[in-house]
Each structure stands twice: as structure tokens, then as C-alpha cells.
LUMNU-823290 format. One record per residue (C-alpha): residue in one letter; x, y, z. Coordinates in steps of 0.05 Angstrom, whole numbers, always signed. Layout:
BEGIN
(pt "A" (X Y Z)) ...
END
This chain:
BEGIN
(pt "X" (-478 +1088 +949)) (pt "X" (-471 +1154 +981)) (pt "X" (-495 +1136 +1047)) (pt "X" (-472 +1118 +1113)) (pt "X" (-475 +1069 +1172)) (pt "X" (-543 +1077 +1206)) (pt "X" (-554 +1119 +1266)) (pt "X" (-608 +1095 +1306)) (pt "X" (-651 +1155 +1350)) (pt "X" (-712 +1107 +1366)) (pt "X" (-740 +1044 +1379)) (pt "X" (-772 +1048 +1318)) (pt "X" (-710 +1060 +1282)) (pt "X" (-690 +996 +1319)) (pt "X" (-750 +949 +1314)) (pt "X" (-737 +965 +1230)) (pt "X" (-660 +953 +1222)) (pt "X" (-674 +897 +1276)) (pt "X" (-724 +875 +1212)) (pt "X" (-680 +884 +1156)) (pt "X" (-627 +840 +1190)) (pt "X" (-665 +780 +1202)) (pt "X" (-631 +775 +1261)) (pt "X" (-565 +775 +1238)) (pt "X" (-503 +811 +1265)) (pt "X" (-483 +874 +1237)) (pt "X" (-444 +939 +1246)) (pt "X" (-488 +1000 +1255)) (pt "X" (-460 +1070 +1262)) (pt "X" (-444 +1080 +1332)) (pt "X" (-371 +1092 +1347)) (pt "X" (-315 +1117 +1401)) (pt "X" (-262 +1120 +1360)) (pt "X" (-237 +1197 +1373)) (pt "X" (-252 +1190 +1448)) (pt "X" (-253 +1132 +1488)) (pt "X" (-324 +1122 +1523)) (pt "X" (-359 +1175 +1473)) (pt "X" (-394 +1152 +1430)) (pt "X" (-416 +1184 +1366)) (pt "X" (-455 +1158 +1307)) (pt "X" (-426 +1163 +1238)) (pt "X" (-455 +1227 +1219)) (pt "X" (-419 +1266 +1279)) (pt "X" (-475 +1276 +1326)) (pt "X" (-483 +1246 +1392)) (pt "X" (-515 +1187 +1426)) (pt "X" (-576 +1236 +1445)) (pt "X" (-629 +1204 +1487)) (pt "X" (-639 +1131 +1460)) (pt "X" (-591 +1073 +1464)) (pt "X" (-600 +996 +1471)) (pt "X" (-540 +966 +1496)) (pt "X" (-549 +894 +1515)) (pt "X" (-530 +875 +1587)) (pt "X" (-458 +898 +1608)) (pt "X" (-443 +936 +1553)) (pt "X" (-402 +966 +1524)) (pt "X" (-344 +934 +1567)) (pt "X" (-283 +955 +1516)) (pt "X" (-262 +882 +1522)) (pt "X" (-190 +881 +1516)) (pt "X" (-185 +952 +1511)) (pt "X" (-197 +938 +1433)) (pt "X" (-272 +946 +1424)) (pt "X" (-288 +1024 +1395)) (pt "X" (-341 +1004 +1345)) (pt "X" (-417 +983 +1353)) (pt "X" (-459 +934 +1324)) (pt "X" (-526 +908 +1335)) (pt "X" (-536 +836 +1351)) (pt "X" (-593 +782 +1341)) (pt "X" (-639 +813 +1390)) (pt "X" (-639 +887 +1364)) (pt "X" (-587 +902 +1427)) (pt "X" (-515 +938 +1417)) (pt "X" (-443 +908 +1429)) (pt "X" (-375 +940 +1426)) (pt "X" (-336 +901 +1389)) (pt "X" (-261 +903 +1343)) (pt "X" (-265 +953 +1285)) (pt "X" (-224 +891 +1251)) (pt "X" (-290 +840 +1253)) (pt "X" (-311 +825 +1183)) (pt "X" (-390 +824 +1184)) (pt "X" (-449 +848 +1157)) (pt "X" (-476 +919 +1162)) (pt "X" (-535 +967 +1155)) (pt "X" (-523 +1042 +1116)) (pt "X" (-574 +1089 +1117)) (pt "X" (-576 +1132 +1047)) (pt "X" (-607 +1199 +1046)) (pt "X" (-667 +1207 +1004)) (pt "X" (-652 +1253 +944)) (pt "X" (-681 +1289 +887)) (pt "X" (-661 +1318 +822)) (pt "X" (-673 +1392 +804)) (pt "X" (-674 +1407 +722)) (pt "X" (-664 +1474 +688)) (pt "X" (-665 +1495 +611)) (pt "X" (-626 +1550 +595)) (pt "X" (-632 +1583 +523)) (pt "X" (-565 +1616 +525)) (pt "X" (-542 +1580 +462)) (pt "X" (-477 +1552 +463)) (pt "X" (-431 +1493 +441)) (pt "X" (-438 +1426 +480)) (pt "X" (-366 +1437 +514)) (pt "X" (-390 +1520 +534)) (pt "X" (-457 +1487 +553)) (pt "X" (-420 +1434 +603)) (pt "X" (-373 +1490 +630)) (pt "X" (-431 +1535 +647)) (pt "X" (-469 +1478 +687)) (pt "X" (-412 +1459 +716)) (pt "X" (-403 +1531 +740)) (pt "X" (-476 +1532 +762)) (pt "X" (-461 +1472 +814)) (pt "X" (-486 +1420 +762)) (pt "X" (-481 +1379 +705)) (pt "X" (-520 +1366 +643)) (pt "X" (-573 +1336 +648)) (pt "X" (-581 +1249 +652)) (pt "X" (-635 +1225 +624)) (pt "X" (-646 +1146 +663)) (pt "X" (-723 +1137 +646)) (pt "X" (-786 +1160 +608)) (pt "X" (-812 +1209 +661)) (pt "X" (-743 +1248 +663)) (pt "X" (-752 +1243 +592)) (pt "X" (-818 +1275 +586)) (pt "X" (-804 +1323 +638)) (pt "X" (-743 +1362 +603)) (pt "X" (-788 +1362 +548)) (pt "X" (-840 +1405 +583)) (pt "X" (-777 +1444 +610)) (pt "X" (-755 +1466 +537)) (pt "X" (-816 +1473 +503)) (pt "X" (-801 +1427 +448)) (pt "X" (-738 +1468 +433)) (pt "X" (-676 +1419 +412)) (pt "X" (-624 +1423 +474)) (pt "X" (-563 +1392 +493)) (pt "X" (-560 +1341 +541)) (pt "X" (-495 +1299 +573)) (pt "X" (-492 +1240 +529)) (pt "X" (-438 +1231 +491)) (pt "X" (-381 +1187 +456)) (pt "X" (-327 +1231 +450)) (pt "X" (-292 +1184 +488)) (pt "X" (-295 +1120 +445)) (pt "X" (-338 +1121 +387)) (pt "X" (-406 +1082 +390)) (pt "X" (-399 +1078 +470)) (pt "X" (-438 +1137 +498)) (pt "X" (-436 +1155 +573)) (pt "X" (-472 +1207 +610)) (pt "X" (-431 +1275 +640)) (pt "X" (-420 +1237 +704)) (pt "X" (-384 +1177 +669)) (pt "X" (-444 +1132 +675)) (pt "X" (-469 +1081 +620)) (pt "X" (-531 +1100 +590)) (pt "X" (-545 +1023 +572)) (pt "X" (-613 +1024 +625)) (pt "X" (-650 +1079 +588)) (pt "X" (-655 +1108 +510)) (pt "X" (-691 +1138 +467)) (pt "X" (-661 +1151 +402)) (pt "X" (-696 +1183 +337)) (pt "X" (-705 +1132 +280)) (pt "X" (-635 +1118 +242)) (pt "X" (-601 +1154 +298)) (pt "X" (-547 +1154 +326)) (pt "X" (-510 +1161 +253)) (pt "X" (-453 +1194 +267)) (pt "X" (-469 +1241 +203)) (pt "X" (-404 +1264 +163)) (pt "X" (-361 +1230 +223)) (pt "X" (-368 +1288 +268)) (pt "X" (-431 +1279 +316)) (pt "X" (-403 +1255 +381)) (pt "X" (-457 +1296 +428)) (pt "X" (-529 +1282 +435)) (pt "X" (-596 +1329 +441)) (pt "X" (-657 +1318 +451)) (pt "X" (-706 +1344 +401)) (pt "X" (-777 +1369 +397)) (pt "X" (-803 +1301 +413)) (pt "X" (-763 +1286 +466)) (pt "X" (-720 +1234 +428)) (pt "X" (-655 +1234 +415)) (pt "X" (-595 +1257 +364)) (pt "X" (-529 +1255 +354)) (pt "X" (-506 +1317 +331)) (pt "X" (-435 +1361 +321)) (pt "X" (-413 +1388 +398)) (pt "X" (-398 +1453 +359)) (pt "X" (-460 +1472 +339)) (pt "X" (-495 +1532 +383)) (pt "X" (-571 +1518 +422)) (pt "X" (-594 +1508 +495)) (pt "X" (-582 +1460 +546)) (pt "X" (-613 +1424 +599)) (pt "X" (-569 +1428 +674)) (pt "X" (-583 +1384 +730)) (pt "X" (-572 +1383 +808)) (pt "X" (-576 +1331 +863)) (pt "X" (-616 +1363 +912)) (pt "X" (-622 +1327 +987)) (pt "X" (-683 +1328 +1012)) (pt "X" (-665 +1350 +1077)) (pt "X" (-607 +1377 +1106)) (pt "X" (-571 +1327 +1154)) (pt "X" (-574 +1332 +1234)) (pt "X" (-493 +1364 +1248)) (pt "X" (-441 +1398 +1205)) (pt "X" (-404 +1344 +1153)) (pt "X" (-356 +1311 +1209)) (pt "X" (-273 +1302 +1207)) (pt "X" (-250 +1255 +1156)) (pt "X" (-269 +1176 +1171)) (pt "X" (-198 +1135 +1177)) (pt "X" (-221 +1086 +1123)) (pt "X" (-208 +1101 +1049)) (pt "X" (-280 +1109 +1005)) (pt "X" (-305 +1051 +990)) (pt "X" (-288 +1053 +911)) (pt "X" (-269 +1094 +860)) (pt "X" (-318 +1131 +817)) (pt "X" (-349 +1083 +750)) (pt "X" (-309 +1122 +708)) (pt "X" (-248 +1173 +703)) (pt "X" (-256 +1241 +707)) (pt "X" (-269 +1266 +632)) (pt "X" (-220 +1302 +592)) (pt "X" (-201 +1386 +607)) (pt "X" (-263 +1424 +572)) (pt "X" (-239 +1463 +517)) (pt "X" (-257 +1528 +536)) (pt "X" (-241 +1558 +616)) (pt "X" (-303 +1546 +663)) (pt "X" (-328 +1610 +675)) (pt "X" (-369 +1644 +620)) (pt "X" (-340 +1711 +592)) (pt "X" (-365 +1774 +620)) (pt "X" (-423 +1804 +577)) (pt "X" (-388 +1870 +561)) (pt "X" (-327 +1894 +562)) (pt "X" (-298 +1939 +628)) (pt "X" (-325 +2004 +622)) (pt "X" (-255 +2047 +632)) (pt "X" (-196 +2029 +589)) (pt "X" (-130 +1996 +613)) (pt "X" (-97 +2032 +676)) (pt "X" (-42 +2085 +661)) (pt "X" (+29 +2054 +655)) (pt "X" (+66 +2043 +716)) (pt "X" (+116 +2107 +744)) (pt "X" (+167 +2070 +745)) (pt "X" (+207 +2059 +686)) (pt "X" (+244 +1998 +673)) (pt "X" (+309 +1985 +718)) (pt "X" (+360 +1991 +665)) (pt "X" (+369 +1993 +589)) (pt "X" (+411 +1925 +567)) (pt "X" (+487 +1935 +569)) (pt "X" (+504 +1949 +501)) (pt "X" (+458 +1952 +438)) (pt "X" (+451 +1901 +384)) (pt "X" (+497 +1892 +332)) (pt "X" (+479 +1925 +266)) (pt "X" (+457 +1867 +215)) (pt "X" (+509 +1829 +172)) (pt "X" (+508 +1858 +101)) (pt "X" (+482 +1799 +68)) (pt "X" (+460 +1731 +106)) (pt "X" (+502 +1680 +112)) (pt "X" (+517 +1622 +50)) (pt "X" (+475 +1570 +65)) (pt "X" (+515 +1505 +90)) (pt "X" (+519 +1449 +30)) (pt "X" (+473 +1394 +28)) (pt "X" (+525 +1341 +60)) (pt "X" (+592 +1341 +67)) (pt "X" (+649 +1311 +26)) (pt "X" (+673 +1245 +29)) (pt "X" (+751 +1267 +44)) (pt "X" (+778 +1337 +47)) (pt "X" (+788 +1377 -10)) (pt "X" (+859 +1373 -41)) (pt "X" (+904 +1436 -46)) (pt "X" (+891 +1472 -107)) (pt "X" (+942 +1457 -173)) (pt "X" (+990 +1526 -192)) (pt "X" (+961 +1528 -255)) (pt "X" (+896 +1507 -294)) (pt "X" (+891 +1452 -324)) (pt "X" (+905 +1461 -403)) (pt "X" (+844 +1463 -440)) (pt "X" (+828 +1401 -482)) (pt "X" (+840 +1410 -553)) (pt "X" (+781 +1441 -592)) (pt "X" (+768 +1377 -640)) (pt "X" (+801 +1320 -656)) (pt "X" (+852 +1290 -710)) (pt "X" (+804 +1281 -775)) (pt "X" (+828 +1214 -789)) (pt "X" (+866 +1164 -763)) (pt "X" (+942 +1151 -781)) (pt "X" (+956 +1117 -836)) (pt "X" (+973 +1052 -834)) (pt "X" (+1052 +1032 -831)) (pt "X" (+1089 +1006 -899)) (pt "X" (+1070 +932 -916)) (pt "X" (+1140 +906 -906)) (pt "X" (+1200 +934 -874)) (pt "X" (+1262 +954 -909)) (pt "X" (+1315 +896 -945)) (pt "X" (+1360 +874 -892)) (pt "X" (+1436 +908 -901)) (pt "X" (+1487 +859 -940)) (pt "X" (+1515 +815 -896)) (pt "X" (+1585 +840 -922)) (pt "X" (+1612 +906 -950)) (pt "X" (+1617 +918 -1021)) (pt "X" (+1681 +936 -1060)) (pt "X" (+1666 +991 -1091)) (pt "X" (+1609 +1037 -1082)) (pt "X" (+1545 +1015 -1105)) (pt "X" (+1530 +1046 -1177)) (pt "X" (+1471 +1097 -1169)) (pt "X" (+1418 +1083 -1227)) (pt "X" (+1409 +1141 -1262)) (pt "X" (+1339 +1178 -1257)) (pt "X" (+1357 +1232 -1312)) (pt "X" (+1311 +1230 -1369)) (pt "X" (+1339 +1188 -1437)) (pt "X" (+1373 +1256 -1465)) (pt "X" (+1395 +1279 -1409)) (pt "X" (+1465 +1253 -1375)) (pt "X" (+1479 +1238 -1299)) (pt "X" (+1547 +1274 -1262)) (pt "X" (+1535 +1259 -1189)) (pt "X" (+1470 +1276 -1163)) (pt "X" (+1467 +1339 -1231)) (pt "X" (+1430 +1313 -1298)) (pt "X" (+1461 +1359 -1355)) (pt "X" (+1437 +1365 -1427)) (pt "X" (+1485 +1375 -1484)) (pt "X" (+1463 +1432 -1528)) (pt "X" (+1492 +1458 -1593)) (pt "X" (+1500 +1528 -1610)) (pt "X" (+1513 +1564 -1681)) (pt "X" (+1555 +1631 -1667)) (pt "X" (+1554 +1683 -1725)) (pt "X" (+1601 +1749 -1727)) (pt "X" (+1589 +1805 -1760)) (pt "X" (+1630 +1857 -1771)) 
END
């Protein structure tokens, strides 16, 4: 809530938190819990010069009591820290301060540079917020802190907060155009559009200003743990660094190089290059080891083959031998021609001759 337990400086102050009670018990800020027997409210500052304590009080009642409350008739007890009871917070009253810058830059830059300003961009929770950035920008388009770059179709403000109580969206919008609008501006009319974070134009910062400051320095740490965690987690790193760049660049140029040279050149220079780079490994490896190489080539095949096949063997095979041997040879049959006569293996050929003399 951003409050704290109320101190009460009057009987006033009393009289109205006696009020808002009804009667009914509850803590208020009064405390001793750094120093027994002074008391302090929650804020830091001291007791002052009002109190109310009911009759006998505060009696530290089994040296356990070190916190306050205020009972039915507007009167204070001590009583355990440990009780479990109602109680009354007092919450400053605050205001928010709005600025339009017309630096333009991309949603994320935009952020960054509010950010760096002590703010945020700007939350827009009702109609007269509304209306008043648009008398801030003139009419010009701006960005503002909704978004869904978180989950798309579920926008949240820059502080994490639903925007659910509160919109004002141009007709058709938001259309997530060319699925790449996950910021939001608001436009001449003071409505509403989902546009691409990268594109360049002014934006709207905001601060929480209190509208006083508070009685005593912010006081040591309380011993209890805050009361919850923020609504939502802290958004993603910004994509650029959170200060903006400096307008121009240093006027002198990079300092002279350092004196001192470096300690000491490496121990030995770098081998000259390999004369051509290395055979690149095979694709996978072999099943098994390659065999040892044969002495010799293999022969090469012959250069075509046979032209036909072998012909076929004889029909039968050759007459059996006689069962016993002949007497005699066996008579060849001649093969000599009719006029010719067979000796042995010789055919011969009887020719007559006439012989004449002359003297």
C-alpha cells in the first residue's frame, strides 16, 4: 500500500483512528523495540508531546510487551508483537508529475531515458490522465508504457500493472499489424495504438511525487519482511544501456599510448605455415582395417570375350574296344582313289613310259 502504521501527534489524530476502528482493537505505530522504555512511532520520530496510555501503562507485562496498540476507548496498551489483530496504516498522500519529451526515440531508448530521469513512462488509469498528456504533447503521437511484449494480447503498464481498469483504444485497435506492434502510443486524440517499439517519436515520463516530505530521515530497516512482493516481475534487461549517449563526441582524440612497452615478446615465434593444408579426414571410417596390399596387380581382365560358345561334344562316344584281341592286325581299308594302289600308309600310281634312243 506504501504506507505505514499510524503515528498519532493529537487528540484529533486520536478521536479519528478511535473513529475508523469502531472501537475495535488494533495495532498503531508506537513501538520500543530498539530500546526498552523508548518509544518511537514507525516512521522513526519520537513520542513528542501527546500520548494516551490507559491507566498503568505501558507495564512491559512479562517483560514481552514492545509494541502499542490502541484499545476500545481510544487509550494505548503495550502488548506482544506476536498478537494477531487488526490495525490502522496511515498512507502518504501523493501525486503524479507528467513530462513530454520530443527527443524521438524507440520505445525501449524512450523507457531507458525515463528510467534515467527517476521515472517511468507514463500510466494512463483514467480519462483525466488521459486528457491531460494530451494537452502535454500537443496532439503529437508519443509513447506511453503499455505494452505486450510479454505475452501477446495481455498488455501491462511499465510498472507491471494490468491496464484492465482503464482504456481507450482507437477503433480496430489493438491489431497487432504485420505481427510486430507490441508497444502502444497515444495519438492526436488521445486514444490509443499499438504500434512497432522500433519506430522513433516522443514519449510521455512520469513521477510519483509526495506531497510532503515526511517528519525524520527514512529510519533503520523494520525486522519484518515487506508485506508482498511486487504484482509483477521485474521486466526483461532493456535492449540498449540506460544512460543516453553523449551528444558529441570528446573533443581531443584518444590519449597517447602508454610508456611502457609490453613486458616481453612470446618465447619463440610461430611456426611458418604448412605448405598445403591438411587432407581432409574421410566421411566415416571403414568397417575393418584395410588389408596389406597384394605384390602385384591384379591381371587385367581380358579385353572381350570368347565370340561363341564351345561347340557342343560328339553325339555318341567312341565303339567300345573288342572284348578280345584279334589275330591278326586289323586290315586298313584303303582310302587311295580307284587307280591308285595302297602300300602302307603311301597310295602309288602305276605309270607307263615309252623310251626312244637315238643315235
Amino acid at each position: 500500500l506504501g504506507g505505514m502504521l499510524a503515528s498519532i501527534d493529537s487528540s484529533d489524530v486520536d478521536s479519528e483512528v478511535l473513529d475508523l476502528t469502531g472501537g475495535t482493537t488494533a495495532w498503531i505505530g508506537l513501538n520500543d523495540e530498539s530500546t526498552e522504555g523508548t518509544y518511537v512511532w514507525a516512521d522513526g520520530t519520537s513520542v513528542g508531546g501527546y500520548t494516551n496510555w490507559n491507566t498503568g501503562e505501558p507495564n512491559d507485562y512479562g517483560d514481552s510487551e514492545d509494541c502499542v496498540e490502541m484499545t476500545s476507548s481510544g487509550g494505548w496498551n503495550d502488548n506482544s508483537c506476536s498478537n494477531t489483530q487488526a490495525s490502522v496504516c496511515e498512507i502518504p498522500t501523493a501525486d503524479l508529475r507528467f513530462r513530454y519529451y520530443t527527443g524521438a526515440l524507440s520505445r525501449d531508448d524512450a523507457e531507458s531515458a525515463c528510467e534515467a530521469a527517476g521515472g517511468m513512462l507514463a500510466s494512463i488509469t483514467s480519462a483525466e490522465i488521459d486528457e491531460e498528456i494530451v494537452e502535454l504533447t500537443g496532439g503529437d503521437s508519443a509513447w506511453i508504457g503499455l505494452n505486450d511484449e510479454s505475452t501477446e494480447g495481455t498488455y501491462v503498464w511499465a510498472d507491471g500493472t494490468s491496464s484492465a481498469d482503464y482504456t481507450n483504444w482507437n477503433t480496430g485497435e489493438p491489431n497487432d499489424w504485420g505481427d510486430s506492434e507490441d508497444c502502444v502510443e497515444i495519438t492526436s486524440s488521445g486514444g490509443w495504438n499499438d504500434q512497432s517499439c522500433s519506430t522513433t517519436q516522443g514519449y510521455v515520463c512520469q513521477w510519483t511525487v509526495t506531497a510532503a516530505p515526511t517528519k525524520a530521515p527514512t529510519m533503520a530497516p523494520t525486522n519484518d519482511v515487506t508485506a508482498a512482493p511486487t504484482k509483477a516481475p521485474t521486466k526483461a534487461p532493456t535492449n540498449a544501456p540506460t544512460k543516453l549517449p553523449t551528444k558529441a563526441p570528446t573533443k581531443a582524440p584518444t590519449m597517447a599510448p602508454t610508456n611502457v612497452v609490453t613486458a616481453a615478446p612470446t618465447k619463440a615465434p610461430t611456426m611458418a605455415p604448412t605448405n598445403a593444408p591438411t587432407e581432409p579426414p574421410t566421411k566415416a571410417p571403414t568397417k575393418a582395417p584395410t588389408m596389406a596390399p597384394t605384390n602385384a596387380p591384379t591381371e587385367p581382365p581380358t579385353k572381350a570375350p570368347t565370340k561363341a560358345p564351345t561347340k557342343a561334344p560328339t553325339k555318341a562316344p567312341t565303339a567300345p574296344p573288342a572284348k578280345a584281341a584279334t589275330n591278326a592286325p586289323t586290315a586298313s581299308s584303303s582310302s587311295c582313289p580307284s587307280d591308285f594302289s595302297a602300300e602302307g600308309d603311301l597310295c602309288l600310281k602305276a605309270v607307263a613310259k615309252k623310251l626312244t634312243w637315238s643315235d
